[in-house]
C-alpha positions as CSV (number, residue, x, y, z in Angstrom):
1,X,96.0,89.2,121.1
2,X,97.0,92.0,118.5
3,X,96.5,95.8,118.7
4,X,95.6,97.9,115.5
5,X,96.1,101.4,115.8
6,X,93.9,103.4,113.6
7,X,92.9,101.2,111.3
8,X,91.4,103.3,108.9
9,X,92.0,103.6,105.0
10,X,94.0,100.6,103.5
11,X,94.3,99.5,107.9
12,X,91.3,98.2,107.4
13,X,92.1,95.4,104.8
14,X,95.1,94.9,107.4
15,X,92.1,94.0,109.9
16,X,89.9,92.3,107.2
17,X,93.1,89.9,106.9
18,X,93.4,89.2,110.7
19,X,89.7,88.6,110.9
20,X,90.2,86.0,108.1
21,X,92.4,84.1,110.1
22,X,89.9,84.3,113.2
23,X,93.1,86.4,115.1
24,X,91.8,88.7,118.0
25,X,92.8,92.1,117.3
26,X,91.6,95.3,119.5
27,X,91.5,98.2,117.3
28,X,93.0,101.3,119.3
29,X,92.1,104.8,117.9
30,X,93.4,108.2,118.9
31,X,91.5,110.7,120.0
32,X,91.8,112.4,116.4
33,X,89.9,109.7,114.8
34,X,87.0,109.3,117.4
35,X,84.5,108.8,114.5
36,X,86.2,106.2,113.2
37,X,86.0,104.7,116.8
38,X,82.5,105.3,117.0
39,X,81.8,104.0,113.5
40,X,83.5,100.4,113.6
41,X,81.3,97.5,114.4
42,X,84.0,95.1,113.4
43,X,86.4,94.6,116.1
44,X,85.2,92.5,119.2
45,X,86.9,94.9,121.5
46,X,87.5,99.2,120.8
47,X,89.7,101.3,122.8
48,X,89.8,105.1,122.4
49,X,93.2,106.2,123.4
50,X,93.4,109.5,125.2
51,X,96.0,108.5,127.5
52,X,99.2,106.7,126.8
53,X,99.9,105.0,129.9
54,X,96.2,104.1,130.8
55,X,95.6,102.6,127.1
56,X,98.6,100.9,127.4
57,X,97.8,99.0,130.7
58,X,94.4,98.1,129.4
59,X,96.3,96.5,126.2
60,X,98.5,94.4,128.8
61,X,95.3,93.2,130.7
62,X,93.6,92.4,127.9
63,X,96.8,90.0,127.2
64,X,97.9,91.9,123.8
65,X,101.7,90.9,122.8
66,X,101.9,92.9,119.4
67,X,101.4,96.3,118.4
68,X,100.4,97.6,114.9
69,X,99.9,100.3,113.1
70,X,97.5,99.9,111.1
71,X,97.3,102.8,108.6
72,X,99.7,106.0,108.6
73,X,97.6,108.0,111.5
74,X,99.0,104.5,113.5
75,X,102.7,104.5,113.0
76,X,103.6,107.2,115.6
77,X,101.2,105.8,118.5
78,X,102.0,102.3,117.9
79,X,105.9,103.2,118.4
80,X,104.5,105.1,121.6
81,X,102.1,101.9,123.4
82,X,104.4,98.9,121.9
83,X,107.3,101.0,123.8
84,X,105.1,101.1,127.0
85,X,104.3,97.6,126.5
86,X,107.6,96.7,126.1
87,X,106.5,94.4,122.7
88,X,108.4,93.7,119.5
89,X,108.7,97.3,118.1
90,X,110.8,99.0,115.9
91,X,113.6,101.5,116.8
92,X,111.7,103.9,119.4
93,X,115.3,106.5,119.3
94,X,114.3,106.9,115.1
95,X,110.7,106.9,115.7
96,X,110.1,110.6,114.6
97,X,112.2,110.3,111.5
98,X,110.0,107.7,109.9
99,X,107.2,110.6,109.9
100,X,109.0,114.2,109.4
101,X,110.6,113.8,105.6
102,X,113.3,116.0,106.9
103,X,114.8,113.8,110.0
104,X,113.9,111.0,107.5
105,X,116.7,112.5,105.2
106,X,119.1,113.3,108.3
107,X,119.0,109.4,109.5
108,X,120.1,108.5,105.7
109,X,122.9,111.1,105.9
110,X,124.3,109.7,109.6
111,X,123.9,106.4,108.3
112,X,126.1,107.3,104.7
113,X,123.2,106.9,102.5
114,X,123.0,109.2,99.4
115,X,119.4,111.0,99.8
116,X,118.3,114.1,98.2
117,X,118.9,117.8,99.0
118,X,116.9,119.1,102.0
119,X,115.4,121.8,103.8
120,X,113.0,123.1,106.1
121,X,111.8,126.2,106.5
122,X,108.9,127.7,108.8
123,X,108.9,131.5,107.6
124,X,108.8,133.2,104.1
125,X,112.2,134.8,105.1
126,X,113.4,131.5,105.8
127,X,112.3,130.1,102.6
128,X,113.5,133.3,100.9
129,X,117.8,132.1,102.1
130,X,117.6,128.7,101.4
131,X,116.6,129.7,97.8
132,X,119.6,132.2,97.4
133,X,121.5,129.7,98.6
134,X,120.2,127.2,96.0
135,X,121.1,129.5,93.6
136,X,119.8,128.4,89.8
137,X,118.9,124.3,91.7
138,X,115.3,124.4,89.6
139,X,112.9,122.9,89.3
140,X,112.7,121.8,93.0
141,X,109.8,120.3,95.0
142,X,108.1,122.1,98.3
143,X,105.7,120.1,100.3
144,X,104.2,119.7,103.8
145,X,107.0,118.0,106.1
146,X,104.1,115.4,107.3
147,X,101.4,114.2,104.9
148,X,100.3,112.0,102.1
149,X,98.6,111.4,98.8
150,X,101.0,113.4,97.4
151,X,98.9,116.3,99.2
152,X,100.7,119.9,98.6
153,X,103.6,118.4,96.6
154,X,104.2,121.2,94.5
155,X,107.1,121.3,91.4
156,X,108.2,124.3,91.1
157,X,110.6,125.4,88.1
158,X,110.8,128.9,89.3
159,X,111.3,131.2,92.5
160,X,107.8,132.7,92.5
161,X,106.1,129.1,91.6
162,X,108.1,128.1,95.3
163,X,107.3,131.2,97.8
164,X,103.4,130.8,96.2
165,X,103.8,126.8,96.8
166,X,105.1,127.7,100.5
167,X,102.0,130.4,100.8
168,X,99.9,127.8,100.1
169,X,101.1,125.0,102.4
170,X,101.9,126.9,105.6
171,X,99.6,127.2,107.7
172,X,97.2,124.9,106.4
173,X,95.6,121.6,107.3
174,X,97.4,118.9,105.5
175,X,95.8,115.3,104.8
176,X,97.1,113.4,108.0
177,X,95.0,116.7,110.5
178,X,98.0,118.5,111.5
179,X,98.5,122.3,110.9
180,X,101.8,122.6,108.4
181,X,104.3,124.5,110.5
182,X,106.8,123.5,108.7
183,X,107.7,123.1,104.7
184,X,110.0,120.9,103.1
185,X,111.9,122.3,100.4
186,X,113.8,119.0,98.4
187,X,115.9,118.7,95.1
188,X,113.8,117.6,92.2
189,X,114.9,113.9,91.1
190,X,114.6,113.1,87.6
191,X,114.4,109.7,86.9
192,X,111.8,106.7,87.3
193,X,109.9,106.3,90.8
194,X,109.5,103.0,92.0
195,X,107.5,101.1,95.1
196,X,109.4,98.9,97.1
197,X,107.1,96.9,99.4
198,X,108.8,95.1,102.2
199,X,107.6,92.7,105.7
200,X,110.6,92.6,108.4
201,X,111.0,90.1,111.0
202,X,113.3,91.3,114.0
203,X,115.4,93.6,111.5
204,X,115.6,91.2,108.3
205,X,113.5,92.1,105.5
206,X,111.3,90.4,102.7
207,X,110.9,91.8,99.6
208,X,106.9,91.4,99.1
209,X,106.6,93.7,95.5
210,X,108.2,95.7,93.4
211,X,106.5,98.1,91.0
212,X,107.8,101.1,88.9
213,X,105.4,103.9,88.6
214,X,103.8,106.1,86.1
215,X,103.8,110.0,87.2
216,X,102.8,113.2,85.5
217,X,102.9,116.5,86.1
218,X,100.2,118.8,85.5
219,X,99.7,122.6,86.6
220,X,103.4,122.0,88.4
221,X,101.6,118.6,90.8
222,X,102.7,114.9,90.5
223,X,99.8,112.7,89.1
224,X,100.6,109.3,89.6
225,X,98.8,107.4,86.7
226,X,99.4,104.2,87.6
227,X,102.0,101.2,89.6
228,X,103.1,98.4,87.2
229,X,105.0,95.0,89.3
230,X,108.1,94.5,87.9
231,X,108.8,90.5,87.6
232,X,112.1,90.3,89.1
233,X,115.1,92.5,91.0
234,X,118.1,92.6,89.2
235,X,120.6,94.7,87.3
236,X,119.8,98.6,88.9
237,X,116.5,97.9,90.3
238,X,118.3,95.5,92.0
239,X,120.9,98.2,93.5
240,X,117.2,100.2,94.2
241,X,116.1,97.1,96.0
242,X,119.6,96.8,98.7
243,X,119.4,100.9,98.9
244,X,115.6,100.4,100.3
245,X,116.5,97.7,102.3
246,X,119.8,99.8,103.8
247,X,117.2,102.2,104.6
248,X,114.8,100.6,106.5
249,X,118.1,99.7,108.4
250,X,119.0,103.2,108.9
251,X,115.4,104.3,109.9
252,X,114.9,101.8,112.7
253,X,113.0,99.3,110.9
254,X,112.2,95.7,112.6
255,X,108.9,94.9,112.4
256,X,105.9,94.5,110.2
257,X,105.3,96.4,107.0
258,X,106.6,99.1,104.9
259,X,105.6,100.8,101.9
260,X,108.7,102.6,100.4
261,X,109.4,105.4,97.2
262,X,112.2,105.5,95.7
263,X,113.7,107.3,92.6
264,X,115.9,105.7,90.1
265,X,118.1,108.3,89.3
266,X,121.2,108.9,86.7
267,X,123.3,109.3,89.9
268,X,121.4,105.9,91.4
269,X,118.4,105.6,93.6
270,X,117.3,108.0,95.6
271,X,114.7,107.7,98.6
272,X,111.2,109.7,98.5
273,X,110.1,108.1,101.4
274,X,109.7,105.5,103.7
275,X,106.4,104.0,105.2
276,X,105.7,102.0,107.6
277,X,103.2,100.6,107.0
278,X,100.9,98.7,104.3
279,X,100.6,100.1,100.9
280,X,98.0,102.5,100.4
281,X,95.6,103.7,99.3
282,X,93.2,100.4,98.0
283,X,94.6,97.1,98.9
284,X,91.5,94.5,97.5
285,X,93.5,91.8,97.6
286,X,92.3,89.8,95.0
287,X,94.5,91.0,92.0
288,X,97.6,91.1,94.2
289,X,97.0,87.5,94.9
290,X,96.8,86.5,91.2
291,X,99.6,88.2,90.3
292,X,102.4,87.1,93.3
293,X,99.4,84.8,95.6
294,X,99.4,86.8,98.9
295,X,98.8,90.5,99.7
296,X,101.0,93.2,101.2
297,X,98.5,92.8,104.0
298,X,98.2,89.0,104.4
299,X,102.2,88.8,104.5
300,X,101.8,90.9,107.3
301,X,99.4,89.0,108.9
302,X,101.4,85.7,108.5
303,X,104.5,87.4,109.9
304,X,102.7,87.9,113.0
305,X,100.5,85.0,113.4
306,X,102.9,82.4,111.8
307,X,106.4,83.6,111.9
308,X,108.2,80.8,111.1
309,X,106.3,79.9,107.8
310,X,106.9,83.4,107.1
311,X,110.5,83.1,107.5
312,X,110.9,80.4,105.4
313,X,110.0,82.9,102.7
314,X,113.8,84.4,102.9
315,X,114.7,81.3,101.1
316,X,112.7,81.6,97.7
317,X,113.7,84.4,94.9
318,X,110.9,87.3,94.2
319,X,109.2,86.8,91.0
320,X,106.0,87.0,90.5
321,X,104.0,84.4,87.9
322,X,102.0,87.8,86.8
323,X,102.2,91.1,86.4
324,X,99.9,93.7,87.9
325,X,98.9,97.0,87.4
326,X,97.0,99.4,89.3
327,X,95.4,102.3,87.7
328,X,94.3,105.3,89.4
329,X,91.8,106.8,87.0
330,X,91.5,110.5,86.7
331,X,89.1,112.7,85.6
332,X,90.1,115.7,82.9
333,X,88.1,118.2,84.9
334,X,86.5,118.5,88.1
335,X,82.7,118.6,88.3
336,X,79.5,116.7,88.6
337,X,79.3,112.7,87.3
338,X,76.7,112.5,84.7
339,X,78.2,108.8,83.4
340,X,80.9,106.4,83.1
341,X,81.4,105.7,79.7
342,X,85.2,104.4,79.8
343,X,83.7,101.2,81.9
344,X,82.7,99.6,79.1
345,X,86.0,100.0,77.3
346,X,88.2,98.9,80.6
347,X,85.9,96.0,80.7
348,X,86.9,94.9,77.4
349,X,90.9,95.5,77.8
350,X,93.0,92.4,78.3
351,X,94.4,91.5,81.7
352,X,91.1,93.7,83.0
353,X,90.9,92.1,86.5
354,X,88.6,94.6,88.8
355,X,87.6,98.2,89.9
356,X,87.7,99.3,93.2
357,X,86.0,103.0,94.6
358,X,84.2,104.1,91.5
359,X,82.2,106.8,92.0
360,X,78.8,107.1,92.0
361,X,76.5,109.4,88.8
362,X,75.5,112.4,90.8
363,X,79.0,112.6,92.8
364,X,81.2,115.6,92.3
365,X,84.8,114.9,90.9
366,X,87.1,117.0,92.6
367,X,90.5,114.9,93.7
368,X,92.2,115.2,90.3
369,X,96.0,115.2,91.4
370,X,95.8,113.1,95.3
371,X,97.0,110.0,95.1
372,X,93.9,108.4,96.9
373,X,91.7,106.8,94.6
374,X,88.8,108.8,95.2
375,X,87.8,108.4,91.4
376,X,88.3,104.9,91.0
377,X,91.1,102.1,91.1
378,X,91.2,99.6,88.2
379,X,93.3,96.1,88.9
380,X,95.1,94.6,85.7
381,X,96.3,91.1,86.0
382,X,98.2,89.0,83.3
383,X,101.2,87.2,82.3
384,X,102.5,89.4,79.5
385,X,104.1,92.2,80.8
386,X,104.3,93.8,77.4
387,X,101.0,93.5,76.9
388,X,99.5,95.4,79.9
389,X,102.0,97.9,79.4
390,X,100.2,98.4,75.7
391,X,96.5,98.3,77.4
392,X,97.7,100.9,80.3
393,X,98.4,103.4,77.1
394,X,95.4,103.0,75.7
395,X,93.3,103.6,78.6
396,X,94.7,106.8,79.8
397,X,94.5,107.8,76.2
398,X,90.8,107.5,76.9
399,X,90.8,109.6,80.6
400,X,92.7,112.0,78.5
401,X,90.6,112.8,76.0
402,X,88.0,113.3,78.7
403,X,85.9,110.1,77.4
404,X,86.2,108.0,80.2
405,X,84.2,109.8,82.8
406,X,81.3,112.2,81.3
407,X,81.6,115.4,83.5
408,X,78.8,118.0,83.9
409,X,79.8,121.4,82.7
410,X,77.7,122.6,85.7
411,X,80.2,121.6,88.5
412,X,80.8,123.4,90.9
């Protein structure tokens, strides 16, 4: 017997896969995401937890031996019941430094990783010293210490562009529910940002996908455009790979998934951040499974329910037969869907595989610069790298020229 905790957003393709399998799962929400309790009709038994100790204690009479968390909302509880249970868990001691991006960055300095510059600060006087003490360090990034989707990620290439960014976060409710107390203030990395997905078995990890990533930066935010699989690890995404995987060490990680960012830097790769969890936010696992044939989610799934097929896996090489892409299509201005046009052109485009979340005429566009696929997720599958590259140019050619989604000039 399994426990999900919160499966919501891509934790719910992590349940889809255990229901494949006919594996009994109990899906465990917090208090938080009592909707979501009240909403699922998919899991033969719900628990809502509002107490540690009692949910735990109905989890061991129930006869549950694993403990998941199933989406980000999860991670922190799951640590807390599979502790109580006293199941396979990761490292309980670095539990709260694979949430807050600040002791994320401390566990990498006591471990002797390289990481970027870091800060926190919970006051505009705060703020206000760690810039002077920065001196001329621009452009650097300020974002909530705890959140997601790149939500309040802000660039800033100036002093004022920061203390407004900090204005902005503090105080407000960030995309995970919590109030920002604090605010991270990080050093800017320049290079190429890559996604390093991973499944660990009592501390060893398996390379599941690689992918470099295509990010913009518009009115000082990160757009990420789209994630591209690269076919193999070697040369310096290779060195990104082992630095991932060193870690994972340092935060604590053992068991299950993780969804890691990580910048390829001049200076060598630098961590973002690590998740652990699946990868977010859409995992249809149809286009994953032509391009590498399994899912970030189903990999999961067989690490649990079959770990010693899974550990056979440590013996092959990564390399996928195809390459994939995943598109997050964007709007050029918020407002009110009056059409689709660009469907008939992605249609078209070689290595076009699938489209996940579209919205609907009549919706209102507004999530222009989150990384959660509100306005649509296109899959690209096919063996010539080269190729997709080419057809990923052309289509954001089209959102950018505001001809793939025919906006209303009456949005609000």
């Amino acid at each position: 017997m399994i426990a999900l905790v919160n499966p919501v957003s891509t934790g719910a393709d992590l349940a889809t896969a255990f229901r494949e399998e006919g594996a009994p799962c109990v899906h465990v929400y917090t208090d938080d995401l009592r909707h979501d309790y009240e909403a699922d009709t998919t899991a033969a038994t719900r628990l809502l937890m509002d107490d540690a100790e009692r949910t735990a204690q109905e989890l061991a009479r129930l006869g549950v031996h694993t403990v998941i968390g199933a989406s980000e909302f999860g991670v922190a509880p799951a640590d807390q019941l599979a502790g109580l249970l006293g199941t396979d868990h990761n490292d309980l001691a670095l539990s709260p430094a694979r949430r807050d991006k600040h002791r994320m960055v401390e566990a990498l300095r006591a471990a002797g990783l390289p990481h970027a510059r870091t800060e926190t600060v919970t006051s505009a006087e705060q703020l206000s010293k760690v810039l002077d003490g920065w001196g001329d360090s621009y452009p650097l990034i300020v974002k909530p210490v705890n959140s997601a989707g790149s939500d309040g990620c802000t660039v800033c290439p100036d002093r004022e562009t920061a203390e407004a960014a900090y204005a902005a976060i503090t105080g407000s409710r960030n995309l995970m529910g919590e109030i920002n107390h604090e605010v991270l203030v990080q050093q800017f990395l320049q290079g190429t940002q890559y996604i390093v997905n991973t499944v660990s078995l009592k501390g060893r990890h398996l390379l599941t996908e690689l992918y470099a990533e295509r990010i913009d930066y518009t009115d000082n935010a990160p757009m990420l455009r789209h994630i591209i699989s690269r076919p193999e690890s070697a040369g310096r995404e290779g060195e990104l790979v082992e630095y991932v995987l060193a870690c994972l060490d340092a935060l604590g990680v053992r068991e299950g998934a993780a969804h890691t960012e990580v910048m390829l830097t001049a200076e060598g790769p630098r961590l973002v951040e690590v998740n652990s969890r699946v990868m977010g936010p859409c995992l249809a696992p149809d286009p994953y499974h032509a391009a590498f044939g399994y899912s970030h989610q189903h990999l999961t799934v067989e690490r649990f329910l079959r770990p010693g097929e899974f550990e056979r896996r440590y013996a092959l090489p990564y390399g996928p037969a195809r390459t994939v892409a995943k598109v997050f299509l964007r709007p050029h201005r918020e407002g009110v869907l009056e059409a689709v046009d660009g469907l008939r052109a992605l249609r078209r485009m070689p290595g076009f595989h699938s489209i996940a979340r579209i919205p609907q005429v009549g919706e209102t566009l507004r999530d222009r610069y989150l990384t959660t696929g509100a306005c649509g997720i296109a899959f690209l599958v096919h063996e010539d790298a080269a190729l997709l590259e080419s057809v990923l140019e052309s289509l954001h050619e089209i959102e950018d020229a505001g001809d793939f989604f025919r906006v209303g000039e009456d949005g609000a």
